[in-house]
C-alpha positions as CSV (number, residue, x, y, z in Angstrom):
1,X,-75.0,51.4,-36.2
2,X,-77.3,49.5,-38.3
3,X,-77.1,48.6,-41.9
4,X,-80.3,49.1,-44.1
5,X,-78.9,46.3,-46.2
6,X,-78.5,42.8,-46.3
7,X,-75.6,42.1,-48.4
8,X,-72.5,42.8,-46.8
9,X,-69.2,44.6,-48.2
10,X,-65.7,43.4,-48.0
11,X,-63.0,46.0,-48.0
12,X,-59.4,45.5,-48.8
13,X,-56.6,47.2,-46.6
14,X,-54.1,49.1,-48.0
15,X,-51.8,52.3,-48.5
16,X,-55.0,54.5,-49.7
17,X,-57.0,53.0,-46.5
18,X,-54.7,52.2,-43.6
19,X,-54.8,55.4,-41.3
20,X,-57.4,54.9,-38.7
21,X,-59.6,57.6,-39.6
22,X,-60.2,56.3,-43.6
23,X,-60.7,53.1,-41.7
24,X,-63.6,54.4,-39.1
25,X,-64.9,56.0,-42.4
26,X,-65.1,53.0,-44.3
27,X,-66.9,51.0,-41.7
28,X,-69.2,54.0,-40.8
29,X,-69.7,54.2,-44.9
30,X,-70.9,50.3,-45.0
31,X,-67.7,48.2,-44.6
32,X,-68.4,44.9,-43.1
33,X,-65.1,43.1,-43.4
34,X,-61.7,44.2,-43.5
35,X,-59.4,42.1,-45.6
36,X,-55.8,41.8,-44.9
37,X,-53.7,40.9,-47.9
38,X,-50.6,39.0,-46.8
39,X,-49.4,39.2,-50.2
40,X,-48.3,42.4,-49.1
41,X,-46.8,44.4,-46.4
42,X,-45.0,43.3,-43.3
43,X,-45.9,41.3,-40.2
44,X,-45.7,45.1,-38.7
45,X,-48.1,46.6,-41.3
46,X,-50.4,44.1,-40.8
47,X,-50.6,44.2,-37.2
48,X,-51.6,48.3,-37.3
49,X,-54.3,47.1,-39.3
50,X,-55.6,44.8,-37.4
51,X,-55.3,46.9,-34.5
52,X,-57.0,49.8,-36.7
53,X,-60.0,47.7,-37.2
54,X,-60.5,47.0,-33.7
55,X,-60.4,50.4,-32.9
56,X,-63.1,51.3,-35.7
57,X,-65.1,48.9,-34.2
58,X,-65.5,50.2,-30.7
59,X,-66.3,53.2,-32.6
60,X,-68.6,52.4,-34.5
61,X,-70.6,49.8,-32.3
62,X,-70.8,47.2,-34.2
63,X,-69.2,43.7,-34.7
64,X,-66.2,44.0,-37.4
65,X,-64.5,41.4,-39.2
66,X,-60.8,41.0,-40.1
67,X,-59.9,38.4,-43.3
68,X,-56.6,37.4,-43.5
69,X,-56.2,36.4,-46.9
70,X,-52.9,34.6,-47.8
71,X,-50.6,34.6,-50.7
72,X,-50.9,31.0,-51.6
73,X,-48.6,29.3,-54.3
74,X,-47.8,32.3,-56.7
75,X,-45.9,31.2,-59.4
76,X,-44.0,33.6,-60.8
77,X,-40.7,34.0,-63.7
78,X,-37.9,35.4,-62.4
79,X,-35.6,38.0,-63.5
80,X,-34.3,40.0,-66.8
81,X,-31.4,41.3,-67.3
82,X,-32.5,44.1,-68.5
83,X,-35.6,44.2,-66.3
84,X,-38.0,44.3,-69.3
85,X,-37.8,42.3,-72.5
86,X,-39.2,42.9,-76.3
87,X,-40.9,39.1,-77.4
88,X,-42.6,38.8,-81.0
89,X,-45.9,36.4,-81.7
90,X,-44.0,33.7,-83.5
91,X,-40.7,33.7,-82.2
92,X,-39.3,30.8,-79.9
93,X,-38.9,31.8,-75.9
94,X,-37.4,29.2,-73.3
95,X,-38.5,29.2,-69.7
96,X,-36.2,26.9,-67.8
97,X,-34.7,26.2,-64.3
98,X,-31.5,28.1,-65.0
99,X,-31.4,31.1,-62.5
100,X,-29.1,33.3,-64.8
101,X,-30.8,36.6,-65.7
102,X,-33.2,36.2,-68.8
103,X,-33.1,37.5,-72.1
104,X,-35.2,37.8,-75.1
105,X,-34.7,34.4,-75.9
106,X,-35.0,32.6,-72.5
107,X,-36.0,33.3,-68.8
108,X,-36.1,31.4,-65.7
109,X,-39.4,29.9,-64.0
110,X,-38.2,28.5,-60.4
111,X,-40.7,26.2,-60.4
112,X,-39.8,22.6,-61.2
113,X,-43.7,21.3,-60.8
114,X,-44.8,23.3,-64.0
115,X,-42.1,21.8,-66.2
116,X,-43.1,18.8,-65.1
117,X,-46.7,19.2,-65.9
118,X,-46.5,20.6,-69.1
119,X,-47.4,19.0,-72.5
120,X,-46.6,19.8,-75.9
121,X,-49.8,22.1,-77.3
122,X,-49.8,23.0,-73.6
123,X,-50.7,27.2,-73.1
124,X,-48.8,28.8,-70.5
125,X,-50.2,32.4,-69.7
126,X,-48.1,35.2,-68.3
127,X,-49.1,38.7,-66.9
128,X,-52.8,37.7,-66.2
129,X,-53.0,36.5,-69.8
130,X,-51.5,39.6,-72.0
131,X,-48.5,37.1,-73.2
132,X,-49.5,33.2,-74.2
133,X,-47.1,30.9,-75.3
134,X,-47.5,27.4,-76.7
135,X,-45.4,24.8,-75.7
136,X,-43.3,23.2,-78.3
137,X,-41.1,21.1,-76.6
138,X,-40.7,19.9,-72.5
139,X,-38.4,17.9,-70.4
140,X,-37.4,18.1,-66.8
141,X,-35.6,21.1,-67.0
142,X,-37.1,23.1,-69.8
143,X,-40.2,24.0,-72.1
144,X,-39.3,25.3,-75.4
145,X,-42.4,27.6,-76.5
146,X,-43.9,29.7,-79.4
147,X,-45.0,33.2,-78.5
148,X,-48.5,33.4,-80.1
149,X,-49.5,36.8,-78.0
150,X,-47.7,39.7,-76.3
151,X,-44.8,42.2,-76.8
152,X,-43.4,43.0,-74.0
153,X,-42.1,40.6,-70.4
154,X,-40.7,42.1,-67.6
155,X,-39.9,40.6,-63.8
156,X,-41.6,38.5,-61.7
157,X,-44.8,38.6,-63.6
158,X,-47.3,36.0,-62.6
159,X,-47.6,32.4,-64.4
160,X,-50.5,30.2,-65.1
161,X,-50.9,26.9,-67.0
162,X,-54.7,26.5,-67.3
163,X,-56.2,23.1,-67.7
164,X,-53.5,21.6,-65.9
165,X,-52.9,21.2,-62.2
166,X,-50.1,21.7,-60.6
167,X,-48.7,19.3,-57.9
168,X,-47.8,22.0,-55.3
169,X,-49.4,22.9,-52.0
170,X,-51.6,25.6,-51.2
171,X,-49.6,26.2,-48.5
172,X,-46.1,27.6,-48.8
173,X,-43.7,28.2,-45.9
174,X,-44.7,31.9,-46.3
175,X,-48.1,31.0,-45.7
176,X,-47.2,28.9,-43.0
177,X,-45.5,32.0,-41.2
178,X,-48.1,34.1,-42.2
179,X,-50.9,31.9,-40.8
180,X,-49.5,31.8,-37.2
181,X,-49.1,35.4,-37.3
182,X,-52.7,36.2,-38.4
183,X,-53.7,33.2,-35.8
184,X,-51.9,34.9,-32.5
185,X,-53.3,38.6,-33.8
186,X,-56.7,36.8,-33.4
187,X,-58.3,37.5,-36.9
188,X,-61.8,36.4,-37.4
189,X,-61.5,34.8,-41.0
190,X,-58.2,33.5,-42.9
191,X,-58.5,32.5,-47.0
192,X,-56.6,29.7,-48.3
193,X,-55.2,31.1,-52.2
194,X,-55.3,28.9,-55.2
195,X,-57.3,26.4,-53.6
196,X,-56.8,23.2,-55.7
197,X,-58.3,20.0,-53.7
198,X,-60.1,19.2,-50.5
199,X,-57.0,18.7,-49.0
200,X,-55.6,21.9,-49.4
201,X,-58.8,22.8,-47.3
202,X,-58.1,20.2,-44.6
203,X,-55.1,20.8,-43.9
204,X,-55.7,24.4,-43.5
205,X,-58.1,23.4,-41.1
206,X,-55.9,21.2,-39.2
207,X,-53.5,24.2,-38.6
208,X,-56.2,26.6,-37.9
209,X,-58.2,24.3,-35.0
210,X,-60.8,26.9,-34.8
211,X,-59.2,29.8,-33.6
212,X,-60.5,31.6,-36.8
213,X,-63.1,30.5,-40.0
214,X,-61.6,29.2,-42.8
215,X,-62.5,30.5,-46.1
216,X,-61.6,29.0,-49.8
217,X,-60.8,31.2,-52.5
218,X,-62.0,29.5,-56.1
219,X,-59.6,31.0,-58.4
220,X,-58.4,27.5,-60.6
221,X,-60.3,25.6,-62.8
222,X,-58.9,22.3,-60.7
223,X,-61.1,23.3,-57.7
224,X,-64.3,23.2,-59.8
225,X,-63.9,19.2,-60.5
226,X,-63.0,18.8,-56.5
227,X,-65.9,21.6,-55.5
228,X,-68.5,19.3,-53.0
229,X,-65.4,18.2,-51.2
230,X,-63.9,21.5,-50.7
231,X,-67.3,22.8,-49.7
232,X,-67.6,20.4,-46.9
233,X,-64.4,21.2,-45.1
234,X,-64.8,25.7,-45.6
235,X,-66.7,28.1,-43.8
236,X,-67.3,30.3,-46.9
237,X,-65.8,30.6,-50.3
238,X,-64.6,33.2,-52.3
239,X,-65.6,33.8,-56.2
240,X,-61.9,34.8,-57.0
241,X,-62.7,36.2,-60.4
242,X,-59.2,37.6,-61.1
243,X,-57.1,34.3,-61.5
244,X,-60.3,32.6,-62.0
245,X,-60.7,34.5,-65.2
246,X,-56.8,34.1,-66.3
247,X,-57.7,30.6,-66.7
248,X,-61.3,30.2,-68.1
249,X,-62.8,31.7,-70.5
250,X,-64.0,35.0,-70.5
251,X,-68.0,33.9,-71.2
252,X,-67.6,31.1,-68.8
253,X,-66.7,33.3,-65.6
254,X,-70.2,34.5,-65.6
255,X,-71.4,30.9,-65.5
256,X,-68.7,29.6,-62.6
257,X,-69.9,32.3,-60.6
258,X,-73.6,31.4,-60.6
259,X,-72.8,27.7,-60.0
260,X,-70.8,28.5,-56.9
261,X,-73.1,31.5,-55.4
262,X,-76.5,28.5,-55.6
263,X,-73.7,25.9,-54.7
264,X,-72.9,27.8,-51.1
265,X,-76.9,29.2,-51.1
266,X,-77.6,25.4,-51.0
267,X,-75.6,24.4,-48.0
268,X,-75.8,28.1,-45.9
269,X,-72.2,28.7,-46.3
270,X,-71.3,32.8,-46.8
271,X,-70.2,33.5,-50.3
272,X,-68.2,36.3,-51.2
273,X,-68.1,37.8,-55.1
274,X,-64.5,39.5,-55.4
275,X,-62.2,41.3,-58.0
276,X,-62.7,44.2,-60.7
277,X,-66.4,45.2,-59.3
278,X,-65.8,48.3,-59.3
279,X,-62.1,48.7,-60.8
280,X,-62.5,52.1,-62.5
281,X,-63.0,53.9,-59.0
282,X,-59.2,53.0,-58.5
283,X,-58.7,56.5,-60.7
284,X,-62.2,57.8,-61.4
285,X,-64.8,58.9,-58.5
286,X,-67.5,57.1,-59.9
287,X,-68.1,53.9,-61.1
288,X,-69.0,52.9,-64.7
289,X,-72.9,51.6,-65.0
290,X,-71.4,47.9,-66.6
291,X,-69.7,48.0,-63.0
292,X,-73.1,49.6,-61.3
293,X,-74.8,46.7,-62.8
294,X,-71.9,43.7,-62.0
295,X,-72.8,44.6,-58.6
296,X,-76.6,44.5,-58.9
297,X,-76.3,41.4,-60.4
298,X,-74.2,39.0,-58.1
299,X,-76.6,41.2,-54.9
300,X,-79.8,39.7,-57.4
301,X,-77.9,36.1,-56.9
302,X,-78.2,36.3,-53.3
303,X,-74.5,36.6,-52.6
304,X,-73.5,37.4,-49.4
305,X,-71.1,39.9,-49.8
306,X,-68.8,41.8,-52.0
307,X,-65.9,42.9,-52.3
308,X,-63.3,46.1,-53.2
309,X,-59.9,44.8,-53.8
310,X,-57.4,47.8,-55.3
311,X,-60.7,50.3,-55.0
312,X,-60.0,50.7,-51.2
313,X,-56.3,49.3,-50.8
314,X,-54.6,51.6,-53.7
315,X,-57.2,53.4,-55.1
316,X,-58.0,57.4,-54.8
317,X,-61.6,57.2,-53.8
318,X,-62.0,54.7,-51.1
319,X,-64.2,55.8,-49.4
320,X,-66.7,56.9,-53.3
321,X,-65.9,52.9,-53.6
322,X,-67.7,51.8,-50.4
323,X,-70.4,54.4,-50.4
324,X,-71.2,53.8,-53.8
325,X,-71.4,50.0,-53.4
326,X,-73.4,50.6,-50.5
327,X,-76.0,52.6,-52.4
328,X,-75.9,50.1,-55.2
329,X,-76.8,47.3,-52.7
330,X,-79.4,49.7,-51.0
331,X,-81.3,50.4,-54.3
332,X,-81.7,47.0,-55.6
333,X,-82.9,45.4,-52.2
334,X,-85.5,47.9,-53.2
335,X,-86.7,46.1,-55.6
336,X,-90.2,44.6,-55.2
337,X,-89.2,41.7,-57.7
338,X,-85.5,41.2,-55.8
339,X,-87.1,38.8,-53.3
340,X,-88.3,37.0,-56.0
341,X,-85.5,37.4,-58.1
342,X,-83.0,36.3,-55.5
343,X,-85.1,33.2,-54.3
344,X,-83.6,29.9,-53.8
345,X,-85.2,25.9,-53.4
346,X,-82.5,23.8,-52.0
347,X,-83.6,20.4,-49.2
348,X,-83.2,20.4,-45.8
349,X,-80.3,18.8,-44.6
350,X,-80.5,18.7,-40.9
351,X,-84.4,17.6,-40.4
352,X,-85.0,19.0,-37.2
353,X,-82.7,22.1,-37.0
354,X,-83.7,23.1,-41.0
355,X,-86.9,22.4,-40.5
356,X,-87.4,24.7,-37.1
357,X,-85.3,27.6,-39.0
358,X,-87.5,27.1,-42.3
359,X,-90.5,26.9,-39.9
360,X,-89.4,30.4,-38.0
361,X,-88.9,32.3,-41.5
362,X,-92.5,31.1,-43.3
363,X,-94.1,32.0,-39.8
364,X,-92.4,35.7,-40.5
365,X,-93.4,36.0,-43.7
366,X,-97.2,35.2,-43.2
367,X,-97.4,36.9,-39.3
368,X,-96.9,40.8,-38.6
369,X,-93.5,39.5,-37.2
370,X,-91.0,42.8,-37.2
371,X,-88.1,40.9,-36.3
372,X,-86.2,37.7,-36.2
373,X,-84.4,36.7,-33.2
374,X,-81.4,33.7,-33.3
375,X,-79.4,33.0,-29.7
376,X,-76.3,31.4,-31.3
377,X,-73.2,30.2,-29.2
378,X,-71.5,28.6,-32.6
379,X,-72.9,30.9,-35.3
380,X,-74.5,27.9,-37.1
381,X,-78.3,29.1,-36.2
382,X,-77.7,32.4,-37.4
383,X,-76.1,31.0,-40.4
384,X,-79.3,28.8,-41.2
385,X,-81.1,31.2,-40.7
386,X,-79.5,33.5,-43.1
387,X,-79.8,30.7,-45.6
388,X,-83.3,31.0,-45.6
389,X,-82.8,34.8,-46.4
390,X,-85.6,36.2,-44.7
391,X,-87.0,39.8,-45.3
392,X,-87.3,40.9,-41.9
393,X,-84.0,42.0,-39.7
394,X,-82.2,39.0,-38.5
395,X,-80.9,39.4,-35.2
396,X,-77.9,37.2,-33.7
397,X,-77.3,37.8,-29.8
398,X,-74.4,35.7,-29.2
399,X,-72.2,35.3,-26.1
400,X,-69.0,35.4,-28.1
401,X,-67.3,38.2,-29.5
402,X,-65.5,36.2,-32.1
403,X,-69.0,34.6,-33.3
404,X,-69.7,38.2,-33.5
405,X,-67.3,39.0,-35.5
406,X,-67.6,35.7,-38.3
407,X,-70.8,36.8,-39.0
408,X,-70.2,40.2,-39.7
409,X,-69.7,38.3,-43.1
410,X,-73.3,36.9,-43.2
411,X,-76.0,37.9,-45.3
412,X,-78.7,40.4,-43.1
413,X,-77.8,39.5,-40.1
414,X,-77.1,41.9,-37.0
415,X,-75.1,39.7,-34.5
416,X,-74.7,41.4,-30.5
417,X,-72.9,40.1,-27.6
418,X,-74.8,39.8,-25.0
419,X,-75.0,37.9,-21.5
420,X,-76.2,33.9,-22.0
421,X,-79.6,34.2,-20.5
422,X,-80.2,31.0,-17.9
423,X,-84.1,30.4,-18.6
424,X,-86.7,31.3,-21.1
425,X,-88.1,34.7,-19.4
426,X,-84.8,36.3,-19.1
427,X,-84.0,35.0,-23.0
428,X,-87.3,36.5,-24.2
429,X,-86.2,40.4,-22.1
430,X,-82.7,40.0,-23.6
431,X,-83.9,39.5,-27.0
432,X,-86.6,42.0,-27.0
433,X,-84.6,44.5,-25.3
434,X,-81.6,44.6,-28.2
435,X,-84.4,44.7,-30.9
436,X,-85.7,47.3,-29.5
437,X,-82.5,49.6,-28.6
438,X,-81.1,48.5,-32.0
439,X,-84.0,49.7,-34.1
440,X,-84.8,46.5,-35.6
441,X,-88.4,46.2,-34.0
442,X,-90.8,49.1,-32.4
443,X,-92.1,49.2,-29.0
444,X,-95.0,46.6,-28.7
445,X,-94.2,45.0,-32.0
446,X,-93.8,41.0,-32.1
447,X,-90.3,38.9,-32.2
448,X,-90.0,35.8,-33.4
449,X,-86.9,33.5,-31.3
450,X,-84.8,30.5,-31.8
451,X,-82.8,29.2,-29.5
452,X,-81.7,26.1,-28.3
453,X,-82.4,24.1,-24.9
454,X,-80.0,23.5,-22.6
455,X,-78.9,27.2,-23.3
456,X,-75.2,27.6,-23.9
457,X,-74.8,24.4,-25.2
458,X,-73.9,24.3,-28.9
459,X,-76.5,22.4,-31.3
460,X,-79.5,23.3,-33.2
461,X,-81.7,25.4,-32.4
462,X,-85.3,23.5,-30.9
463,X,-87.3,26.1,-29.5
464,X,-89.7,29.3,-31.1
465,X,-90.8,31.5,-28.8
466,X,-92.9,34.6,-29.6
467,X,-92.1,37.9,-27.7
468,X,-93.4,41.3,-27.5
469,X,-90.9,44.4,-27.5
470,X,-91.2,46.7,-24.6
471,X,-93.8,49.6,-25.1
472,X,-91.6,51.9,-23.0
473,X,-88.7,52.1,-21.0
């Protein structure tokens, strides 16, 4: 089942989405990646899902991918009394360490570390940003604030101080739990919340030891000062917009997320534009056009993929969501001027292997080449290959499943499993034979092929090799 597309979709798993029928729909509808969100559910709920996916996938013959995205460091107040709270802009409001039920006048924040990065003029945000108050007064135990927007507080509701980081680990003891779980069910790609520092990245790397790709979600300002560290220890990074935009301004998301789409463009790592792209279709069957046109936009930046958070987890239409998203995607690769639109410069890191990739994509564009062939036992020649986003299929043959799988997440690229070939004639038939039964190149029509010598050995590709597709069976 091949894509007529190159940016890929990310769908969110959920209550609207979990049976396994809405889940073969969904993939057969454009779904790329599944993401699992361990902020919900149970260790139970997740493994159906998991389990779900990898029956879609047989179904659908195709390589599937399964993100487990983790809770992270959620900070959160605690309780009300009462459950939910009036507050008035100008009235004094105390969040302290006392776990007694809240009031009107005073609530509890379990969280030490923010007290203790708090200043006077400091802005604490609550509820995604729909209450702000201004800190008056701090010490260890306490902040004293004004309430300078909002009405109305009720339990548990999210907490963010922006401009200020927070001395807490990415990685909670939930996480920790979470992780191994994800780890043993053998999921492809795990995300790392509230990313902070390069070493919230390394040590989520450390725990991981490549039994999955590790992905870093860019939701806090912090990150952005730390960002050419963090890139070097992820796989692929997440425009979090959500939290992202809880803490920046609203006219500067726009701006973060172009500096990170060129930032991953520019080293070939997968990046993935997330939250509210097409939020009305949680209720409504169709999306609005501002939404239509969000989309367009970040598949005009070259992104890699996309994704549906509450469309496909909670919404109504899950299925509308991906189809239309998918048709979205379709019509602006359409474009003649989307080439040109989505074009990149960036150098070439790796002389030999960038330069032999580079090589293989200005020899498609300028030869009747129908197809682009990558042997890949790492994923990282398919990968540079992507970066170079070529025009014509990209094919990834691959003699791992899970390599498979991790690119599923790559921009235009159609990764197989196939048998390591053991010289160049039989790589040549195995290539040419799964363009051919895939659809990606006619009969007679001419392939383009990296791979690398000694074959099955991981490193760069060094070799082109033109090929011919059969011109019958």
């Amino acid at each position: 089942m091949i894509r007529n597309r190159r940016a890929r979709i990310v769908a969110t798993l959920g209550p609207a989405s979990r049976d396994p029928s809405k889940v073969e729909a969904l993939a057969r509808a454009g779904a790329d990646v599944f993401r699992v969100n361990f902020s919900h559910g149970t260790h139970a709920d997740h493994a159906r899902a998991i389990a779900t996916v990898r029956g879609a996938e047989a179904a659908v013959g195709r390589p599937l991918a399964v993100l487990a995205d983790l809770q992270g460091p959620k900070l959160r107040l605690g309780r009300f009394a009462d459950d939910q709270v009036r507050i008035r802009p100008g009235q004094t409001f105390r969040i302290d360490l006392d776990p007694t039920p809240g009031d009107a006048s005073r609530v509890c924040a379990p969280h030490p570390e923010v007290l203790a990065a708090v200043k006077p003029g400091a802005e604490i945000l609550i509820d995604d940003g729909r209450v702000r108050l201004r800190v008056l007064r701090h010490g260890p135990d306490f902040a004293e604030t004004e309430v300078t927007v909002g009405e109305t507080l009720s339990n548990h509701k999210g907490l963010n101080l922006p401009g200020h980081p927070i001395p807490i680990p990415a990685l909670t003891d939930k996480d920790r739990k979470d992780l191994a779980f994800a780890l043993d069910q053998g999921v492809d790609w795990v995300a790392l919340s509230f990313v902070q520092r390069a070493a919230d990245m390394a040590e989520l790397r450390q725990l991981v030891q490549g039994r999955a790709a590790v992905l870093a979600k860019i939701e806090k300002p912090a990150a952005l000062e730390a960002l050419d560290e963090i890139l070097d220890l992820c796989d692929a990074v997440m425009v979090a917009r959500g939290d992202l935009g809880v803490e920046l301004a609203p006219e500067d998301v726009p701006v973060v997320q172009k500096r990170l789409i060129r930032a991953c463009r520019l080293r070939g790592l997968p990046v993935i534009v997330a939250t509210q792209m097409l939020e009305s279709m949680t209720s409504a069957p169709t999306p609005t056009r501002a939404e239509a046109s969000d989309v367009a936009g970040a598949v005009y930046e070259g992104a890699d993929a996309l994704m549906l958070s509450a469309e496909t987890a909670a919404g109504q239409f899950p299925l509308e969501a991906v189809t239309i998203m998918n048709r979205i995607i379709e019509r602006v690769e359409r474009d003649p001027r989307w080439p040109e639109l989505m074009d990149a410069e960036f150098p070439l890191e790796d002389a030999d292997a960038d330069a032999l990739v580079a090589a293989a994509a200005r020899a498609a564009e300028r030869s009747a080449i129908a197809c682009l062939a990558s042997f890949t036992t790492t994923g990282q020649t398919a990968l540079r290959l992507a970066r170079e986003r070529p025009l014509q299929p990209a094919l990834a043959l691959t003699p791992h499943l899970g390599v498979a799988r991790r690119l599923a997440l790559t921009w235009g690229v159609e990764a197989r499993v196939v048998e390591q070939p053991t010289d160049s004639e039989s790589l040549a038939k195995v290539a040419t034979d799964a363009a051919l039964d895939l659809g990606l190149a006619p009969p007679g029509q001419r392939i383009l092929i990296l791979a690398g010598l000694p074959m099955g050995s991981p490193g760069a590709a060094n070799i082109l090799r033109l090929a011919h597709t059969p011109r019958r069976r």
